[in-house]
C-alpha positions as CSV (number, residue, x, y, z in Angstrom):
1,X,0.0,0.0,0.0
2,X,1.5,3.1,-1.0
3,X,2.2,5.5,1.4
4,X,0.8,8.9,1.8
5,X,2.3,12.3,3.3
6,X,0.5,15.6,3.7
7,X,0.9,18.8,5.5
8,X,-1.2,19.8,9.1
9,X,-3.7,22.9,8.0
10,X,-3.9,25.4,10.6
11,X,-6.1,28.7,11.0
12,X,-5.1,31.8,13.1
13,X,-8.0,34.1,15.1
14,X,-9.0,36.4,17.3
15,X,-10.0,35.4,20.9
16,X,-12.4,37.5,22.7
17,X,-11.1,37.5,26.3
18,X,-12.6,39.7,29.0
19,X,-14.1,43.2,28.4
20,X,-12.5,46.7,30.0
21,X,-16.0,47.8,31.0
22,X,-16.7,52.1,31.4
23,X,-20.5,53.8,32.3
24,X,-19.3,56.1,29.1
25,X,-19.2,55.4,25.6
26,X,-14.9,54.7,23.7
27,X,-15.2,56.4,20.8
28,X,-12.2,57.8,20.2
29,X,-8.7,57.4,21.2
30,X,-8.8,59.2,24.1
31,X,-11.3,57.5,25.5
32,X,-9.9,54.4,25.7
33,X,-6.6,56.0,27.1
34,X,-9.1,57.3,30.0
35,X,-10.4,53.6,30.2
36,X,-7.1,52.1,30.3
37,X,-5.6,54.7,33.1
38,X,-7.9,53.4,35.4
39,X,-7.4,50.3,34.2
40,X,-3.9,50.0,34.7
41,X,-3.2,52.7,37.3
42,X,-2.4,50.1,40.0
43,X,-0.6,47.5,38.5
44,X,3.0,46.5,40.0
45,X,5.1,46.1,36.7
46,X,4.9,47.5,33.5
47,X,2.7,46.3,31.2
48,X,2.4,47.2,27.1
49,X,-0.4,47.0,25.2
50,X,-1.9,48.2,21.6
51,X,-5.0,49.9,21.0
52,X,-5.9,49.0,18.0
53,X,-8.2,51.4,15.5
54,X,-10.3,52.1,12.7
55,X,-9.7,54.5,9.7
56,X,-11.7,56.7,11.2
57,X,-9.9,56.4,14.8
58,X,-13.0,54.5,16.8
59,X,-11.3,52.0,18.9
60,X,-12.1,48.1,17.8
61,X,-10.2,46.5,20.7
62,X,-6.7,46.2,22.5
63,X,-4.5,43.4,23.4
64,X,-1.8,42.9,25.8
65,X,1.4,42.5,24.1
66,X,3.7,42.0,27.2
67,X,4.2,42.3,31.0
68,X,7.1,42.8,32.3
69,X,9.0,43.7,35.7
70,X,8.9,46.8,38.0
71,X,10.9,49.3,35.5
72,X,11.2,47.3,32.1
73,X,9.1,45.0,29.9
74,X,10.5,43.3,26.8
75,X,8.6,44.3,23.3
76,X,8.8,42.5,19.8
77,X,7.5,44.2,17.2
78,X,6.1,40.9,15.8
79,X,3.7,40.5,18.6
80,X,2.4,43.9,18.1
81,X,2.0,43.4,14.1
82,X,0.4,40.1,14.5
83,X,-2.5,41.2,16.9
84,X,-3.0,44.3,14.5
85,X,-3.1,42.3,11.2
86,X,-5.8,39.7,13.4
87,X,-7.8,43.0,14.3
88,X,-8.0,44.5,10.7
89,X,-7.0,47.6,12.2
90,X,-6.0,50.9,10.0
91,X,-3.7,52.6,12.5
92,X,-2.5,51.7,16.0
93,X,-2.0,53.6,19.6
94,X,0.8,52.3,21.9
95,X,0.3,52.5,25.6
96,X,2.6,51.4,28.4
97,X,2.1,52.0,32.5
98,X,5.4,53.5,34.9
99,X,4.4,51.7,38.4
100,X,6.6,54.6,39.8
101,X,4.7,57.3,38.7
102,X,7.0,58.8,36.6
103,X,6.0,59.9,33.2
104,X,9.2,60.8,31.8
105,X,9.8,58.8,28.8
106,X,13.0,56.7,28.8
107,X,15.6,55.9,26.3
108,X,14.2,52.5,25.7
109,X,10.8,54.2,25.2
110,X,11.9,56.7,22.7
111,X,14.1,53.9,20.6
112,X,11.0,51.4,21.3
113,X,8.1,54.1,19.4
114,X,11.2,55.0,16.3
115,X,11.3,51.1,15.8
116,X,7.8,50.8,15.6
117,X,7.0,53.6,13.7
118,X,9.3,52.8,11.1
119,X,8.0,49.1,11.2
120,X,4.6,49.3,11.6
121,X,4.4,52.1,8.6
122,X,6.1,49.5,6.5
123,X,3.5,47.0,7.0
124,X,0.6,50.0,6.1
125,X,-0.5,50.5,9.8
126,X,0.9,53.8,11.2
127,X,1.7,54.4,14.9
128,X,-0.6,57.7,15.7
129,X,1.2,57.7,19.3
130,X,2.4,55.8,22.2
131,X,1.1,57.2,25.9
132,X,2.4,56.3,29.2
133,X,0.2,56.1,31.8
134,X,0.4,57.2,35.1
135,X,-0.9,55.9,38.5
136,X,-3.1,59.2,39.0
137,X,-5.3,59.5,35.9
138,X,-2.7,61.5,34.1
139,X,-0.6,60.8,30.8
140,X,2.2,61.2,29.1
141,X,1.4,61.8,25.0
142,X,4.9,61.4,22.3
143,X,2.4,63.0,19.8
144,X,1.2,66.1,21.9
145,X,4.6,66.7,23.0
146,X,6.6,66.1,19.5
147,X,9.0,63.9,20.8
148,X,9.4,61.8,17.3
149,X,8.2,63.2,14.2
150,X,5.4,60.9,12.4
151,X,7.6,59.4,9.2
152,X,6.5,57.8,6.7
153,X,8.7,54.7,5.0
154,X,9.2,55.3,0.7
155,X,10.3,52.9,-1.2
156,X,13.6,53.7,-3.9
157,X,12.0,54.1,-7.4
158,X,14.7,52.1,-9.0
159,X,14.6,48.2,-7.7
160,X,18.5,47.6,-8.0
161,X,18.6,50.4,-5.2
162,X,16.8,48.3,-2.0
163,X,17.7,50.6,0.9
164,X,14.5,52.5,2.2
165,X,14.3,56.0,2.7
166,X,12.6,57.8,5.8
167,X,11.0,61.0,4.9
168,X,8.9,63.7,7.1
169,X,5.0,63.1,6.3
170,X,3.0,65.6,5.4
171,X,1.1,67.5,8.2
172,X,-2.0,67.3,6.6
173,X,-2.0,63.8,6.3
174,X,-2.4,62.4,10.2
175,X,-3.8,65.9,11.5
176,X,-0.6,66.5,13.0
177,X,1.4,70.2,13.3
178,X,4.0,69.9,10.9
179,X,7.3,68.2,12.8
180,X,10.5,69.5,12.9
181,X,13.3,67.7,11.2
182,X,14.8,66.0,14.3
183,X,17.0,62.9,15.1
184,X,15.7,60.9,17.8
185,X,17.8,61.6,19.8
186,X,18.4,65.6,19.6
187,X,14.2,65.4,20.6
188,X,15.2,62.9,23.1
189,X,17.8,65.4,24.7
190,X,15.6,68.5,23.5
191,X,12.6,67.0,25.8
192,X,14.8,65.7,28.7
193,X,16.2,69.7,29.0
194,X,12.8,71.2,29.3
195,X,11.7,68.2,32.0
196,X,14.7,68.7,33.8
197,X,14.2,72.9,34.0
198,X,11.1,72.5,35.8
199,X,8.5,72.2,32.5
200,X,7.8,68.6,33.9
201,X,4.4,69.3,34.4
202,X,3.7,70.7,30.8
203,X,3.8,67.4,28.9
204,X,1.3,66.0,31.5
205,X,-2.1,66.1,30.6
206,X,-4.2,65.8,33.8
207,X,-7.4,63.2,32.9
208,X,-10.9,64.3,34.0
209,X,-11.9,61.9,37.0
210,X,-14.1,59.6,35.8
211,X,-15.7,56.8,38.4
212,X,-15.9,53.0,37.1
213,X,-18.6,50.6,39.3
């Protein structure tokens, strides 16, 4: 009797796990942010998720992409692709929790939203920001402060030439101000200056108190 070989066939989806509840309606970005802060204001380590979104920015879900200890959490970008490509979503929000408190964005948080950016536009779903929440209903926004400029990946016109080319996207096209031409690291240092000379408090956005039964 001849023998015969074949392949397994597998399927990849989407499982629903337990609902964030909120008394108020997530309709945008922001409100899920809010949602989220309460959410995570208590937690012990740092955790990193991705709000996932629709073209026209309504929320479809979020998903846990690590958890890590007290003051670090490990991220790969493949986790944070494959729940987006699962979701169908247009565009993505990165959030992350400080159990200190402290909404100062590290080094490893700046290089972490560059990577992504650059990745994540590749693959035709932009990072709109990355927030880190703190443990008293307030934030810390990369967009509304202009840490990294929103780039946009384009491809070389001629095929023999394969390196890619980072250029500053259009204002227009996210809703954004138009961003400065930065490295990552003069904003980084930029930022860090303005912290340090006592305009801490102006890159944090105190959330409106909002009560969850």
């Amino acid at each position: 009797m001849r023998r015969k070989y074949g392949i397994d066939q597998v399927s990849v989806r989407l499982v629903k796990e337990t609902p964030i509840l909120s008394e108020e309606e997530i309709s945008t970005p922001e409100d899920a942010i809010r949602v989220l802060g309460d959410t995570f204001k208590d937690y012990d380590r740092e955790v990193v998720g991705v709000v996932h979104l629709r073209s026209d920015n309504v929320p479809i879900n979020m998903a846990i992409i690590s958890m890590g200890t007290l003051n670090q959490s490990l991220v790969h970008p493949r986790e944070v692709l494959k729940a987006a490509f699962l979701s169908n979503a247009a565009s993505i929000l990165l959030f992350h929790n400080h159990p200190s408190g402290s909404l100062n964005p590290s080094k490893d948080d700046i290089a972490l939203t560059g990577r992504m950016q650059q990745l994540c536009m590749l693959a035709g779903i932009p990072v709109i920001d990355h927030v880190i929440l703190g443990n008293d209903q307030s934030y810390f926004s990369f967009r509304e402060k202009k840490i990294l400029p929103m780039e946009q990946i384009q491809y070389s016109v001629d095929l023999n030439d394969i390196n890619l080319k980072v250029a500053e996207k259009e204002a227009e096209n996210y809703g954004y101000e138009k961003p400065h031409k930065k490295s990552i690291k003069e904003s980084l240092e930029e930022n860090r200056k303005k912290i340090t000379s006592g305009q801490k408090t102006s890159g944090v956005k105190k959330k409106r108190e909002t009560t969850i039964e």
